[in-house]
Kinemage of the C-alpha trace (Angstrom):
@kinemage 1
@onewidth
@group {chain A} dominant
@subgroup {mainchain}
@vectorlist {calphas} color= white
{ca unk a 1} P -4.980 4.200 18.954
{ca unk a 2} L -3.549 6.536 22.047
{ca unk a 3} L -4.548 10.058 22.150
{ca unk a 4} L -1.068 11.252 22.900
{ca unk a 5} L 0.826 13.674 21.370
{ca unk a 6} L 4.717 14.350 21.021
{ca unk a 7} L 6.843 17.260 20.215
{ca unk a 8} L 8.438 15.331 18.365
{ca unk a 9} L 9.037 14.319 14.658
{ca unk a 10} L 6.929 10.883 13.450
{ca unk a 11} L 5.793 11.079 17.087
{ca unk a 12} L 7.416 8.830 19.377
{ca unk a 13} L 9.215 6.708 16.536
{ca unk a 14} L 11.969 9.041 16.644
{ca unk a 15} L 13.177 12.680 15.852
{ca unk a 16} L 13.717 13.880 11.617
{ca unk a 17} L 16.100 16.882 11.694
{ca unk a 18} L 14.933 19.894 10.103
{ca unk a 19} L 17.146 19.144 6.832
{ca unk a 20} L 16.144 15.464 6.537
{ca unk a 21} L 12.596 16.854 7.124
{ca unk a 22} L 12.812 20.176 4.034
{ca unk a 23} L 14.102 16.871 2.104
{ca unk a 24} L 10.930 14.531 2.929
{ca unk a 25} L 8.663 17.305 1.649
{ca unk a 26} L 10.761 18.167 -1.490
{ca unk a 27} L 10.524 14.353 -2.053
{ca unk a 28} L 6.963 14.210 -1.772
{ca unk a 29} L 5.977 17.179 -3.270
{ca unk a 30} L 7.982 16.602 -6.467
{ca unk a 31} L 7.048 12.877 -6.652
{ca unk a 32} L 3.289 13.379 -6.077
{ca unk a 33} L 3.631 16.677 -8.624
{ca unk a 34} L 5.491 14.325 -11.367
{ca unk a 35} L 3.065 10.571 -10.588
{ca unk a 36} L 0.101 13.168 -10.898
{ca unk a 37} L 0.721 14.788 -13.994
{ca unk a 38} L 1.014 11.548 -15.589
{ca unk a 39} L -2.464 10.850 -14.270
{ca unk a 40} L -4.224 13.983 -14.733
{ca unk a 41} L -2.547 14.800 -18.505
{ca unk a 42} L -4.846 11.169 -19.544
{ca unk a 43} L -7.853 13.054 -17.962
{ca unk a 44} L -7.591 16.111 -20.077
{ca unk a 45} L -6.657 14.133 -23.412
{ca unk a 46} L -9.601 11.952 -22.690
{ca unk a 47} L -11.882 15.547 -22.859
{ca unk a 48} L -10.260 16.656 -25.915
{ca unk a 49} L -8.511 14.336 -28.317
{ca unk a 50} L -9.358 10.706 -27.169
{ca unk a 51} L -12.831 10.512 -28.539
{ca unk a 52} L -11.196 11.562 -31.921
{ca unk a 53} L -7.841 10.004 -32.501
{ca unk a 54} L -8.762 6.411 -30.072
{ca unk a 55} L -12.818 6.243 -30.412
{ca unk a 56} L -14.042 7.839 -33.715
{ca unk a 57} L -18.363 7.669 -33.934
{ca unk a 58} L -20.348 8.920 -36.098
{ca unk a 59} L -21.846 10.614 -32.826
{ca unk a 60} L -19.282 13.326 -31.187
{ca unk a 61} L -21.105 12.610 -27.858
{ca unk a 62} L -20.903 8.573 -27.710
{ca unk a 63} L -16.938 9.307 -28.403
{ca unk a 64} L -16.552 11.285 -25.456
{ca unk a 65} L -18.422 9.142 -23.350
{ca unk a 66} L -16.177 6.318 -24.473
{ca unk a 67} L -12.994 8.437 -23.637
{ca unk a 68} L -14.278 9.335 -20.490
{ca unk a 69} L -15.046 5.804 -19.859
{ca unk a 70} L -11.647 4.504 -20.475
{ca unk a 71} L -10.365 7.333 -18.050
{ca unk a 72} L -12.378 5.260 -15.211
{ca unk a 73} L -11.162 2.659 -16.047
{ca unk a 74} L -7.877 3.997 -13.979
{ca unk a 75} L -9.856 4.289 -10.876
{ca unk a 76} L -11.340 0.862 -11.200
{ca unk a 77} L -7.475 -0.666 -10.702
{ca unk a 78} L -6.721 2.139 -7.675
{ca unk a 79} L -8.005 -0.338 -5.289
{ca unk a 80} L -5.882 -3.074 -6.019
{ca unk a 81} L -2.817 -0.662 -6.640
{ca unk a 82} L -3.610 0.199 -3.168
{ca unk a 83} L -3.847 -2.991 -1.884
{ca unk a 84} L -1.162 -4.992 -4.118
{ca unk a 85} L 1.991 -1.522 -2.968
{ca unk a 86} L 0.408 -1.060 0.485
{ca unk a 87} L 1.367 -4.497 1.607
{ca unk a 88} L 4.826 -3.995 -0.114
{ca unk a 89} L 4.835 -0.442 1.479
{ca unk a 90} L 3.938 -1.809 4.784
{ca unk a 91} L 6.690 -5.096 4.839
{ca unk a 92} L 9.490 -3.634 2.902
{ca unk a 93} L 8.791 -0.236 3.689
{ca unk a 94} L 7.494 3.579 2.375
{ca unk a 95} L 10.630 4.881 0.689
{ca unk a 96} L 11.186 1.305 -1.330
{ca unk a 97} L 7.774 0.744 -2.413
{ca unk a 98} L 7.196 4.988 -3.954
{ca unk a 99} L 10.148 4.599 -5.913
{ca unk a 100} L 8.739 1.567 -7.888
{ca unk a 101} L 5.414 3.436 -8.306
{ca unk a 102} L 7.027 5.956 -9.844
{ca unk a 103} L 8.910 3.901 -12.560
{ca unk a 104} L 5.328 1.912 -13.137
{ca unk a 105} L 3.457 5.683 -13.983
{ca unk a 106} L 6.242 6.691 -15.344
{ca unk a 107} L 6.645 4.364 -18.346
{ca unk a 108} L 3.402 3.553 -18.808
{ca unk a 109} L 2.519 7.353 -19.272
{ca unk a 110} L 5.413 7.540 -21.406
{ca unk a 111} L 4.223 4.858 -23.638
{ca unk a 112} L 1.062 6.175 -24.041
{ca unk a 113} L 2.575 9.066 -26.175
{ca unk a 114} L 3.971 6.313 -28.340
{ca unk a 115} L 1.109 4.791 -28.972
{ca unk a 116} L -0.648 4.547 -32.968
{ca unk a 117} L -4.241 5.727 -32.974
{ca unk a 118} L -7.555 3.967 -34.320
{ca unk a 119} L -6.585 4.850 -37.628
{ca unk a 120} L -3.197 3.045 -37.890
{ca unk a 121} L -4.116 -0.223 -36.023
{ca unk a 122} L -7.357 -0.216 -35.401
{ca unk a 123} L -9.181 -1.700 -32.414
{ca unk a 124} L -5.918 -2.814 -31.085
{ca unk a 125} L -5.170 1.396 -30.507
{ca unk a 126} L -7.884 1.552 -28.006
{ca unk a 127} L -6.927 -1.694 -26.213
{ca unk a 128} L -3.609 -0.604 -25.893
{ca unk a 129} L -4.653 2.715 -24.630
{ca unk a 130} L -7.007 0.677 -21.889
{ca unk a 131} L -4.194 -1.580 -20.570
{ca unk a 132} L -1.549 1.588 -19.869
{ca unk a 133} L -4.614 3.270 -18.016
{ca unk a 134} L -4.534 0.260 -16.051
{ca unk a 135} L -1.088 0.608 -15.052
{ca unk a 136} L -1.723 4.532 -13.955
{ca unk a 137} L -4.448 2.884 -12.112
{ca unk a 138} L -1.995 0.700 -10.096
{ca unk a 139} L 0.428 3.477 -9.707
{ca unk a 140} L -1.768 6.275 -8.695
{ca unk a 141} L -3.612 3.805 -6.162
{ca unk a 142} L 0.043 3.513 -4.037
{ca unk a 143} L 1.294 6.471 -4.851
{ca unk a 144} L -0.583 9.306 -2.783
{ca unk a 145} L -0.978 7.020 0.278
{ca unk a 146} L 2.490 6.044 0.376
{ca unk a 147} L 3.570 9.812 -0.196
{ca unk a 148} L 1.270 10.866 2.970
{ca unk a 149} L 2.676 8.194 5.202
{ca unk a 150} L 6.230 8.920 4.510
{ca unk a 151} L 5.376 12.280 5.346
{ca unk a 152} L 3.070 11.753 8.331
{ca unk a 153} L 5.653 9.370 9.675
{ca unk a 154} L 8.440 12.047 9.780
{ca unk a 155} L 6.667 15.269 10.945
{ca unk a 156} L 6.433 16.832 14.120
{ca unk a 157} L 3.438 15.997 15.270
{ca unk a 158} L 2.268 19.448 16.045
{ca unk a 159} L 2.827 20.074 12.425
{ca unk a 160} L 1.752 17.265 10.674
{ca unk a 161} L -1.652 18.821 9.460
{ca unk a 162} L 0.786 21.475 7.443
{ca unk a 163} L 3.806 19.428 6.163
{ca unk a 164} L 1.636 15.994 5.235
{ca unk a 165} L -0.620 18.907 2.777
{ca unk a 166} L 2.496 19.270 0.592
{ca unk a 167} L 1.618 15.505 -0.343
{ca unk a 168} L -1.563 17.143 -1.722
{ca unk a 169} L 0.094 20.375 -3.370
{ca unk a 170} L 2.182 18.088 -5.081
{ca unk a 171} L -1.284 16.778 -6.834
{ca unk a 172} L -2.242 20.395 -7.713
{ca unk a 173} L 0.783 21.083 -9.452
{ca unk a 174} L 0.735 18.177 -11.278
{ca unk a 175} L -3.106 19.185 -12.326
{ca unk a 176} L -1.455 22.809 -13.542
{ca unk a 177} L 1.167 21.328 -15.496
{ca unk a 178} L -0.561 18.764 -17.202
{ca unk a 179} L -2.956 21.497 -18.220
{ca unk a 180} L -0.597 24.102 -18.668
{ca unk a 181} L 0.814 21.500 -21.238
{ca unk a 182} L -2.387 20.934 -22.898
{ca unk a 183} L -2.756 24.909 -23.266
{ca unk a 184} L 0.279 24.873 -24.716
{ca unk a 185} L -0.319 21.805 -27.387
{ca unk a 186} L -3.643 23.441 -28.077
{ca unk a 187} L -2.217 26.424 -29.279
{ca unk a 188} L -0.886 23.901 -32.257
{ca unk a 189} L -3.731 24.333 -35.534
{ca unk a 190} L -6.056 21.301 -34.870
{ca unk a 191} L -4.368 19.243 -37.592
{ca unk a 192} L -1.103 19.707 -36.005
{ca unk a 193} L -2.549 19.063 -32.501
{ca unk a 194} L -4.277 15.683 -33.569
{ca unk a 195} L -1.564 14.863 -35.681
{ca unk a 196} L 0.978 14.883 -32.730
{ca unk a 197} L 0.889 17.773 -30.836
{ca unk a 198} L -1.229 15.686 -28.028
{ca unk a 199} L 2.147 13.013 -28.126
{ca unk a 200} L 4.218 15.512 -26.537
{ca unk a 201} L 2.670 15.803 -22.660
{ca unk a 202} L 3.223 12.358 -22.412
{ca unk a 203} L 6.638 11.845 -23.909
{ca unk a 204} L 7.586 14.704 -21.439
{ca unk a 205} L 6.718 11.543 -18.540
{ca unk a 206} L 10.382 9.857 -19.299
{ca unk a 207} L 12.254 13.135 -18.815
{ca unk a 208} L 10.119 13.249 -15.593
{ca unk a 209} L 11.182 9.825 -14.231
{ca unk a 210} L 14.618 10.624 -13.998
{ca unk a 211} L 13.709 13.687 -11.621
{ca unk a 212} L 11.463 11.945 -9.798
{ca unk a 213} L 13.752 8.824 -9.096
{ca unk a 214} L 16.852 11.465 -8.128
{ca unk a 215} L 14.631 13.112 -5.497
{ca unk a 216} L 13.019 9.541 -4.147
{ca unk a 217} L 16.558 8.215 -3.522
{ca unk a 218} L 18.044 10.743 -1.457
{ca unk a 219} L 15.075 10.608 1.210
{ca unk a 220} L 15.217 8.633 4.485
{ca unk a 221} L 13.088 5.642 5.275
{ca unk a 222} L 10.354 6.821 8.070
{ca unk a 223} L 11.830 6.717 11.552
{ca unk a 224} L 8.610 4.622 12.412
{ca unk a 225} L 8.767 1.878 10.051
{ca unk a 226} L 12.433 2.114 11.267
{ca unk a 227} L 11.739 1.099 14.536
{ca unk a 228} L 8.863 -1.138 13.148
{ca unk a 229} L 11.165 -3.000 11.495
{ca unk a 230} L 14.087 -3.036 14.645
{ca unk a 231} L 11.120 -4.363 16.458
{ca unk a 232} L 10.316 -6.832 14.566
{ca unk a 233} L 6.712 -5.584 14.250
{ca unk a 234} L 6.187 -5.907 10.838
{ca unk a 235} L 3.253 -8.420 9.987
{ca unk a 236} L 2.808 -10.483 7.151
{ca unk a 237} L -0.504 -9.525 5.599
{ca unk a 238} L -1.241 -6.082 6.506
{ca unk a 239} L -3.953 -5.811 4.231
{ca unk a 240} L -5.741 -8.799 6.351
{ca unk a 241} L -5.043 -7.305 9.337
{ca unk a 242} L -6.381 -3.971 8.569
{ca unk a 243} L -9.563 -5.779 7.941
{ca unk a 244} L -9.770 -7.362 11.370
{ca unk a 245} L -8.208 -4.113 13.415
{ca unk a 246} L -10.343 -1.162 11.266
{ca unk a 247} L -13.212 -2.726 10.001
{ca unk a 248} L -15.024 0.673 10.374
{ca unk a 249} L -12.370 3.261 9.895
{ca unk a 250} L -12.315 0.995 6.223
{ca unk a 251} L -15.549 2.495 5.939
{ca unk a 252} L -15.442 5.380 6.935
{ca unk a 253} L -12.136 5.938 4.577
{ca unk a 254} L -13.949 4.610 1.828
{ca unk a 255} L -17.021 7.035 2.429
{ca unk a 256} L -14.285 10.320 2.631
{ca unk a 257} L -13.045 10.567 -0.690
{ca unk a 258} L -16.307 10.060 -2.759
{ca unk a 259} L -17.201 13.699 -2.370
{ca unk a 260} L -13.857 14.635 -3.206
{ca unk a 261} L -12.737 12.494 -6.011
{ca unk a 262} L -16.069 13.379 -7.754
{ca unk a 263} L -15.242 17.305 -7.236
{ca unk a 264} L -11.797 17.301 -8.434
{ca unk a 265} L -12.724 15.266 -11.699
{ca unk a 266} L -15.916 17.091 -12.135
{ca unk a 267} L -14.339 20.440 -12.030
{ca unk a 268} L -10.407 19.861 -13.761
{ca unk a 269} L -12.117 17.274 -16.459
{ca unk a 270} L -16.206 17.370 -17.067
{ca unk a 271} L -15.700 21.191 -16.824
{ca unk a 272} L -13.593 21.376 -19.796
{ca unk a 273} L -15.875 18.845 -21.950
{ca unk a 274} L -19.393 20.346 -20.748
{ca unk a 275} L -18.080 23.969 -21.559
{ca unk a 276} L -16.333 23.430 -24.544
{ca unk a 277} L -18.304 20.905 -26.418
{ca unk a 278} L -21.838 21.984 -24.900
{ca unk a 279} L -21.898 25.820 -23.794
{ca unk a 280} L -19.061 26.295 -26.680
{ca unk a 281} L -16.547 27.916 -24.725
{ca unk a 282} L -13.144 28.223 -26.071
{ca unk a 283} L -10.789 25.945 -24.622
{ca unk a 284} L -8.642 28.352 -23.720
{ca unk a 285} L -10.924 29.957 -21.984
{ca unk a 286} L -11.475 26.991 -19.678
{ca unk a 287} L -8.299 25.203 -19.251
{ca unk a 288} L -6.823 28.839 -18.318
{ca unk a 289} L -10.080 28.641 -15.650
{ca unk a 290} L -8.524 25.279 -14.690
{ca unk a 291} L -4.974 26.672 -14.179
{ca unk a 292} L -6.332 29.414 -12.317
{ca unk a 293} L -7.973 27.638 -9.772
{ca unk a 294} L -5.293 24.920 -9.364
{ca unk a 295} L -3.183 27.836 -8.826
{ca unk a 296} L -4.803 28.923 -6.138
{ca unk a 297} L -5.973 25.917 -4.267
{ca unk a 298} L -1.965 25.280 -4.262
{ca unk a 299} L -1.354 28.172 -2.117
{ca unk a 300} L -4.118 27.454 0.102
{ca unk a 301} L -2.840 23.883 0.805
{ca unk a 302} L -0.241 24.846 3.547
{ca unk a 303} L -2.823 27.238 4.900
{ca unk a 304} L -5.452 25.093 5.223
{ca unk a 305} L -3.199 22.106 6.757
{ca unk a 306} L -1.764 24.711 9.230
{ca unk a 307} L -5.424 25.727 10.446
{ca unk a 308} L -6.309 21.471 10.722
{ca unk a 309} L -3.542 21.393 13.550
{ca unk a 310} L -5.142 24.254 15.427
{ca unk a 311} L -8.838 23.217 15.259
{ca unk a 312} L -8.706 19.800 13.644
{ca unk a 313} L -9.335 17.680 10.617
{ca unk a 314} L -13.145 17.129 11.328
{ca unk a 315} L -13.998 21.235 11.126
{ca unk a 316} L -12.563 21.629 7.824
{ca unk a 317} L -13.761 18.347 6.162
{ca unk a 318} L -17.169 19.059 7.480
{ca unk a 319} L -17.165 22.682 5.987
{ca unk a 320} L -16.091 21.469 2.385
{ca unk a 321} L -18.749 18.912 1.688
{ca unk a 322} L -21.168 21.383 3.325
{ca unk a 323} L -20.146 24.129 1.029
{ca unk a 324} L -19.579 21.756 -1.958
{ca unk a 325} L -23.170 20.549 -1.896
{ca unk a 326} L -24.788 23.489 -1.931
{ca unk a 327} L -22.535 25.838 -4.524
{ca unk a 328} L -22.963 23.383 -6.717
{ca unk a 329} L -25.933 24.753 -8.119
{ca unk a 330} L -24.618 28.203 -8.558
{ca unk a 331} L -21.477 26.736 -10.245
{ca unk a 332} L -23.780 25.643 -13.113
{ca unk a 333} L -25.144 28.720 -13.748
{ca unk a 334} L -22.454 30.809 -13.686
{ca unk a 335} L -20.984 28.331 -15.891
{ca unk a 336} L -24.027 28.611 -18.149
{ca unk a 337} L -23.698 32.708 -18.799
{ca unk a 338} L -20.323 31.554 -20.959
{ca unk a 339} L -19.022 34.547 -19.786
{ca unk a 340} L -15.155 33.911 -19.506
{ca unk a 341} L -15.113 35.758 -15.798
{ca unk a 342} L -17.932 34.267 -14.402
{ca unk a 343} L -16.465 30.753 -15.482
{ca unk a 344} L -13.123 31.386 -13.664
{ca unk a 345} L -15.167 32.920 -10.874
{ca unk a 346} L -16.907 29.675 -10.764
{ca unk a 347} L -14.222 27.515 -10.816
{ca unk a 348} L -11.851 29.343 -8.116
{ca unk a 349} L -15.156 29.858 -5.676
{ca unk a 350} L -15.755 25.999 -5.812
{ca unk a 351} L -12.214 24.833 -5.439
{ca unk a 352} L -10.836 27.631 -3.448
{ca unk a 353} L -13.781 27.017 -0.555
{ca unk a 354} L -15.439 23.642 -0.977
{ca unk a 355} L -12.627 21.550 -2.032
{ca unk a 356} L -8.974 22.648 -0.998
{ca unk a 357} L -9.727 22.334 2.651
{ca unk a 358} L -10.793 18.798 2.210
{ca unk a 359} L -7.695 17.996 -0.159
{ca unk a 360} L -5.528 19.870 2.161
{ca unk a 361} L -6.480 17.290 5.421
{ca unk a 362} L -7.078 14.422 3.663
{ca unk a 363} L -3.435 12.958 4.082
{ca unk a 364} L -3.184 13.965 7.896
{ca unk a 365} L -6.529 12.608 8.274
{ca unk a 366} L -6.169 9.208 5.984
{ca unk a 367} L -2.674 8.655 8.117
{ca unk a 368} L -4.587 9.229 11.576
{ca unk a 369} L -6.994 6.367 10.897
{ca unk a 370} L -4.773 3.479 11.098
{ca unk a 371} L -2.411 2.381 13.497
{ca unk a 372} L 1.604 2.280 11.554
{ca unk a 373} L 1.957 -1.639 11.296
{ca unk a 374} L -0.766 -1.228 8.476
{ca unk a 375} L -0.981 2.123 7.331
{ca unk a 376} L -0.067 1.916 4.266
{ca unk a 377} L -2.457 -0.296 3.702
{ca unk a 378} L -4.786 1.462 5.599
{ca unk a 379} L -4.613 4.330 3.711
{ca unk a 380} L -4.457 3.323 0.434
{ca unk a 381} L -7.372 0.923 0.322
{ca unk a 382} L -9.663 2.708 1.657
{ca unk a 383} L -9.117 5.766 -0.054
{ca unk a 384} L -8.508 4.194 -3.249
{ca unk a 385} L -12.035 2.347 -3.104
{ca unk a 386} L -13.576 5.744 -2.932
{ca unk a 387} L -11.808 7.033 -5.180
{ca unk a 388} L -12.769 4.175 -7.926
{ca unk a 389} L -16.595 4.567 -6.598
{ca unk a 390} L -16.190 8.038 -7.796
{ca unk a 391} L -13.919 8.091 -10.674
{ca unk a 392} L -17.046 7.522 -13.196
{ca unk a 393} L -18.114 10.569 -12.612
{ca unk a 394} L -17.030 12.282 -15.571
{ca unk a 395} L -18.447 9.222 -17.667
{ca unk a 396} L -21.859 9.356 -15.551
{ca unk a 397} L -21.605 13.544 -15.836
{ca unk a 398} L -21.510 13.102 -19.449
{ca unk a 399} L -24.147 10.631 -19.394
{ca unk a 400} L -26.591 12.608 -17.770
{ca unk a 401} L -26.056 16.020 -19.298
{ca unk a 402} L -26.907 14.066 -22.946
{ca unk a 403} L -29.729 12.640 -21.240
{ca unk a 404} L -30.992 16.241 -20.126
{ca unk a 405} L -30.116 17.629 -23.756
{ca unk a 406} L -27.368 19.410 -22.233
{ca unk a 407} L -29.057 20.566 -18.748
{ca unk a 408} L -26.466 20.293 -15.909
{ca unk a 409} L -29.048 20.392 -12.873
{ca unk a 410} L -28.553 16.346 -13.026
{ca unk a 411} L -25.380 16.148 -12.628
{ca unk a 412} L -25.507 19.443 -9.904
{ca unk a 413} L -28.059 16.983 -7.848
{ca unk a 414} L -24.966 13.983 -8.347
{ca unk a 415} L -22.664 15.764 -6.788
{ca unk a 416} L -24.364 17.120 -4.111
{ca unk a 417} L -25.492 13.419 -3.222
{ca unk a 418} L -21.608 12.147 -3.464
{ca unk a 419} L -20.858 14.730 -1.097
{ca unk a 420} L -23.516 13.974 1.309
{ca unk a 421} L -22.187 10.545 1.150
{ca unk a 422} L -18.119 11.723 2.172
{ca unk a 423} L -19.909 14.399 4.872
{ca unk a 424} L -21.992 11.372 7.102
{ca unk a 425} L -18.106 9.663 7.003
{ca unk a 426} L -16.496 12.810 8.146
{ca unk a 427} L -19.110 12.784 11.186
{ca unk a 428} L -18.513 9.605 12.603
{ca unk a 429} L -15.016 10.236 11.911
{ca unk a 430} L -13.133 10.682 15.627
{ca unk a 431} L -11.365 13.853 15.236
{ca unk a 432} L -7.549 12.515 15.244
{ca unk a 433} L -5.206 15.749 15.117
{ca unk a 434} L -3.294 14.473 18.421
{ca unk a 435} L -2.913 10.459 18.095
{ca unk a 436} L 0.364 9.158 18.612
{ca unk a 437} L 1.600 8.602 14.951
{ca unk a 438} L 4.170 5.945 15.616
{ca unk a 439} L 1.694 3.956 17.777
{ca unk a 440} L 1.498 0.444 16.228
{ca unk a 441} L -2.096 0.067 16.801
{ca unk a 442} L -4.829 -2.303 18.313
{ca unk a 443} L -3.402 -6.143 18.720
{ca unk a 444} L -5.530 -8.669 17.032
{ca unk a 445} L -6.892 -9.492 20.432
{ca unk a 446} L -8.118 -6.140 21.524
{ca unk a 447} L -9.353 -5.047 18.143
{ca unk a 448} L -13.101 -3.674 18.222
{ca unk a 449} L -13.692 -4.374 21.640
């Protein structure tokens, strides 16, 4: 791809106007906020309720393991949610293809708070509960790539580092509401929050559609799939193509979002199982430590994509898994006092320094890697494989911590590994801050030469 930079918006695909470009960000902030929460809100059930109302064992521990289990199961079907809306996003286009993710998250989230537990129907409850995590699967696997694209494709591309990270804020707010809702459910007595209190986060998904379908439809298709299209440059199978054109940036995709995945599931998920159920911290205590940190790694989002478009995307990503890897360690322990202040202090430390600056590149970066006749595709493949290589790790967490009798220093030496994984991507990553956005990419001829 050409090292050339333009002042202006999507590049040299054509200019957004600063009120077309306020309405791109809305768009993708309040659809990746809305897909997100549907996502995360399963996450946080699975640590509290699932192993109870959808998983009952004689053993408290093999129940959570089971829940947690079934919540990987979403990241298993990322891939081909990637794969399956990335060729739609990249033929039909990005605008076309988020607004059908959002209607596939947001019913089958819905549903979920419909559903009758183990109790009522028996296996069937848990089978049922599988099969709508496999739709969030599909949904969440187009939905962040296709969000980053739309954006990257429309921003100024001396901005696109800061207005492609509201893509990622949108993700953190959906983390704080879905907890925030949880905190708020778990203030119900326990009878009252097994009985139905946990329904209500996820009934709250079909109020959410029609917001997120009323924001979707007022936003512009990308000026460069625009001209794409006018130019009849639109291929057939993208995903095939990508194969050919970025056989390593695949890789190196794939390799990025281990560290990451593993960090944001380990700390908004494992967190509140390992402290509640094993150190016996209150749940308030931790999901309010969850909220906290979300709250801040929001407003460090802008900040952090800002300072990627003044030294870069590699700096930053390189930093995080550094600093991820070897805090992890301390985060334990401080988790391990069960003081309440030290846990927060933990959790905002982690977040604030070793993984918001990753989160807060990652759709810049992703975007950068592939040329725009397969980005989509691109982007959501890779990522999503990475993402589904790491999305066990609360299952494995849980694993290993009942292997060590509830010793963490396991699971500390996991994560430090995924992250050295995601940190030798991010160094044979190019850095990629001032490619041409709207450049097509390699032709099948010239590819890997």
């Amino acid at each position: 791809m050409t090292t050339r930079s333009t002042g202006q918006a999507g590049g040299s695909g054509g200019t957004t106007e600063p009120r077309e470009l306020r309405r791109v960000v809305f768009g993708a902030l309040v659809g990746t906020a809305l897909e997100w929460y549907d996502f995360f809100i399963y996450g946080t059930a699975a640590a509290l309720v699932w192993g109870v109302l959808f998983f009952p064992q004689s053993d408290p521990t093999i129940g959570t393991i089971t829940a947690f289990a079934t919540f990987g199961v979403g990241f298993v079907f990322r891939p081909l949610g990637g794969i399956l809306f990335g060729h739609i996003g990249d033929r039909i286009g990005r605008r076309a293809t988020l607004i059908l993710t959002t209607l596939v998250m947001g019913l089958s989230t819905g549903v979920i708070g419909l559903l009758p537990t183990y109790d009522t129907i028996g296996v069937w409850a848990p089978v049922l509960l599988v099969l709508l995590r496999v739709l969030q699967g599909l949904g969440a696997g187009a939905e962040f790539g296709g969000a980053s694209t739309l954006l990257a494709e429309h921003a100024p591309a001396h901005r696109r580092g800061y207005y492609c990270s509201f893509a990622q804020l949108g993700v953190q707010v959906g983390l704080v509401l879905a907890t925030v809702s949880f905190l708020l459910v778990g203030l119900l007595p326990e009878e009252q929050l097994v009985a139905w209190g946990w329904r209500v986060p996820f009934l709250v998904s079909f109020l959410m559609i029609a917001v997120a379908l009323y924001v979707r439809l007022r936003v512009e298709e990308s000026p460069v799939f625009r001209a794409m299209a006018a130019e009849q440059q639109v291929i057939k199978l993208p995903v095939l193509e990508t194969l050919r054109t970025y056989p390593r940036n695949l890789l190196i995709g794939v390799g990025a979002h281990i560290g990451d995945t593993a960090c944001a599931y380990l700390y908004a998920t494992f967190t509140v199982s390992y402290a509640t159920s094993t150190l016996g911290i209150s749940r308030g205590t931790v999901l309010t430590g969850v909220i906290i940190f979300g709250l801040v790694v929001i407003a460090l989002q802008p900040v952090y994509g800002a300072l990627s478009d003044r030294i870069g995307r590699k700096p930053l990503n390189l930093f995080s898994m550094v600093f991820t890897a070897v805090f992890i360690f301390p985060f334990f322990l401080l988790l391990q006092t069960e003081q309440p202040v030290l846990v927060v202090i933990a959790l905002v430390v982690a977040t604030a320094l070793g993984w918001a600056p990753v989160i807060a590149v990652q759709p810049a970066f992703y975007a950068e890697l592939f040329g725009a006749r397969v980005r989509y595709s691109g982007f959501a493949t890779s990522r999503e494989i990475g993402a589904a290589l790491a999305g066990f790790t609360p299952l494995i967490a849980a694993a290993l911590v009942a292997a060590a009798d509830g010793a963490p220093w396991v699971v500390a030496a996991y994560i430090a590994a995924l992250c050295l994984i995601s940190l030798i991507a991010f160094a044979a990553a190019p850095e990629s801050k001032d490619i041409d956005i709207a450049e097509a990419g390699p032709s099948r001829l010239h590819a890997n030469r």
